[in-house]
N, C-alpha and C positions, 0 to 999 in steps of 0.2 A: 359753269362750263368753261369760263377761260381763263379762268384760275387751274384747270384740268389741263388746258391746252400749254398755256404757260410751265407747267410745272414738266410737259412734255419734251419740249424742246431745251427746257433748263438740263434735263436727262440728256439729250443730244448731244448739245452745245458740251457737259460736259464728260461724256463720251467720249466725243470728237476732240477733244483740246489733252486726252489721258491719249488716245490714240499719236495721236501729233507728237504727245510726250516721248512715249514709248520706242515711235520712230527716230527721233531724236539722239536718244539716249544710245539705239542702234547705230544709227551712222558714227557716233562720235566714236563710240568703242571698236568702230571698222575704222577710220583715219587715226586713232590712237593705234592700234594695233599695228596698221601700216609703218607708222613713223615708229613703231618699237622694232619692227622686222628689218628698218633700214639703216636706224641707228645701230644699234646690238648684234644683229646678224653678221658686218664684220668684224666683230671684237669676239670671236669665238677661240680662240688662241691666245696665249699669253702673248708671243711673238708681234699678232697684228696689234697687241696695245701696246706691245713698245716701242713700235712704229711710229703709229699714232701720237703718242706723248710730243715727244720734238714738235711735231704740226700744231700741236694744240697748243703748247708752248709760245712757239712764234705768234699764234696769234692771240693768246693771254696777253704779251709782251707789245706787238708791234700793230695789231690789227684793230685792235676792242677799244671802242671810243669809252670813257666813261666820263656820265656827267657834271660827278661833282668835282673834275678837275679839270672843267671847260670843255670839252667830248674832242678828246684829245689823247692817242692811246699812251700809256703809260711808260713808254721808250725815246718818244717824242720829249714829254714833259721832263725826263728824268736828262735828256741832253740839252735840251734847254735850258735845267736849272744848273748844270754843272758849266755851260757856256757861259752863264751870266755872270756864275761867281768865279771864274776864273780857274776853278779847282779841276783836277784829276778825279777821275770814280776812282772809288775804295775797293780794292778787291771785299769780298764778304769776308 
């Protein structure tokens, strides 16, 4: 008999845990969806990406810490190593 009762709520337990699951799986693909609608929504024109680009730029350039050169954006470091050595930047 409670080997019966046991095997009962093992059914429940996992029921309830594919339930959970399935909810889960719901919200994410409603907060993915949202952050698809908010990113991409304005880039529906050629025009508003090439707005964009410049912004993004600046902050590739001036804004974006990155760690493995002390989290320190990579405009910063690049004046700092041309201060140090006394040099001129290169045009490319």
């Amino acid at each position: 008999m409670t080997a019966m009762l046991t095997a009962d709520v093992d059914d429940a337990d996992r029921a309830e845990g594919a339930m959970r699951g399935i909810q889960s799986l719901v919200v994410s693909q409603e907060v993915v969806q949202e952050v698809v609608e908010v990113v991409v929504a304005p880039w529906r024109r050629l025009d508003a990406v090439e707005c964009a680009t410049p912004e993004w730029a600046d902050w590739l350039d001036h804004r974006r810490l990155l760690a493995p050169i002390g989290n320190v954006p990579p405009a910063e470091l690049e004046a700092s190593y041309y201060q140090s050595t006394g040099q001129l930047p290169m045009a490319a």
